[in-house]
C-alpha positions in Angstrom: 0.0 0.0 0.0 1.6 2.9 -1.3 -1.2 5.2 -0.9 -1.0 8.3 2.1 -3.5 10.5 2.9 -3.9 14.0 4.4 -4.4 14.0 8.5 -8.2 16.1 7.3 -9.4 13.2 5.4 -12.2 10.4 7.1 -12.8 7.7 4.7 -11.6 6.8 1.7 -12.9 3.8 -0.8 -10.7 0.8 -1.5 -12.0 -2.8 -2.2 -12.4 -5.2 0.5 -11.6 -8.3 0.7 -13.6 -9.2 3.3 -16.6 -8.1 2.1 -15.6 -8.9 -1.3 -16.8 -5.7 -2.9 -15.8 -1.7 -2.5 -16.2 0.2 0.5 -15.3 3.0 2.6 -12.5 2.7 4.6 -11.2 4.5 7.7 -7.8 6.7 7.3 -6.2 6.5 10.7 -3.7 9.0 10.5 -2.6 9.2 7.0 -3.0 5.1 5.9 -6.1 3.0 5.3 -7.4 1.6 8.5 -10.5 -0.6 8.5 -13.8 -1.0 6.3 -16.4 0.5 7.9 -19.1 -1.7 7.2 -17.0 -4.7 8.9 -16.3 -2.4 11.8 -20.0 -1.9 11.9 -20.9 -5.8 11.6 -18.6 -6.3 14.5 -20.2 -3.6 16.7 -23.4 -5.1 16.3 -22.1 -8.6 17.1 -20.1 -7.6 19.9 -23.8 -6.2 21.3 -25.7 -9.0 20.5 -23.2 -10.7 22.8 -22.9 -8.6 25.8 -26.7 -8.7 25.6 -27.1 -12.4 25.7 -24.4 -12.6 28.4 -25.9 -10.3 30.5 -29.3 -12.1 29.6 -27.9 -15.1 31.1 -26.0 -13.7 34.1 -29.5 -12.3 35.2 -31.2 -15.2 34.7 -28.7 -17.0 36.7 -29.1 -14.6 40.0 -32.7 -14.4 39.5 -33.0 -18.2 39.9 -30.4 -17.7 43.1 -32.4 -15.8 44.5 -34.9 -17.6 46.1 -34.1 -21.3 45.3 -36.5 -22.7 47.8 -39.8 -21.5 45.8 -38.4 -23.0 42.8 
């Protein structure tokens, strides 16, 4: 990668290989960082997982809670 950028610029579009396709691309400093729409798939499973860990880590003191009823 041969390719710098100016420290004002946000995205840039390269292909990625990935996603197989062209996208927009972070510029962390003055190189290419990350696509965005892979940083964006990984947020949202990296949420789906905290939620289903915390999910289960409430469901598991709830049941503590009063395990004589149950």
């Amino acid at each position: 990668m041969t390719q710098h950028f100016t420290r004002s610029t946000v995205s840039a579009e390269f292909y990625c290989s990935k996603c197989g396709k062209p996208t927009q691309h972070r510029i962390d400093g003055v190189k290419k960082g990350p696509c965005l729409e892979c940083m964006a798939e990984l947020e949202r499973q990296h949420k789906i997982t905290e939620a289903i860990q915390r999910a289960r880590q409430l469901e598991a003191t709830q049941i503590d809670l009063f395990p004589g009823i149950l």
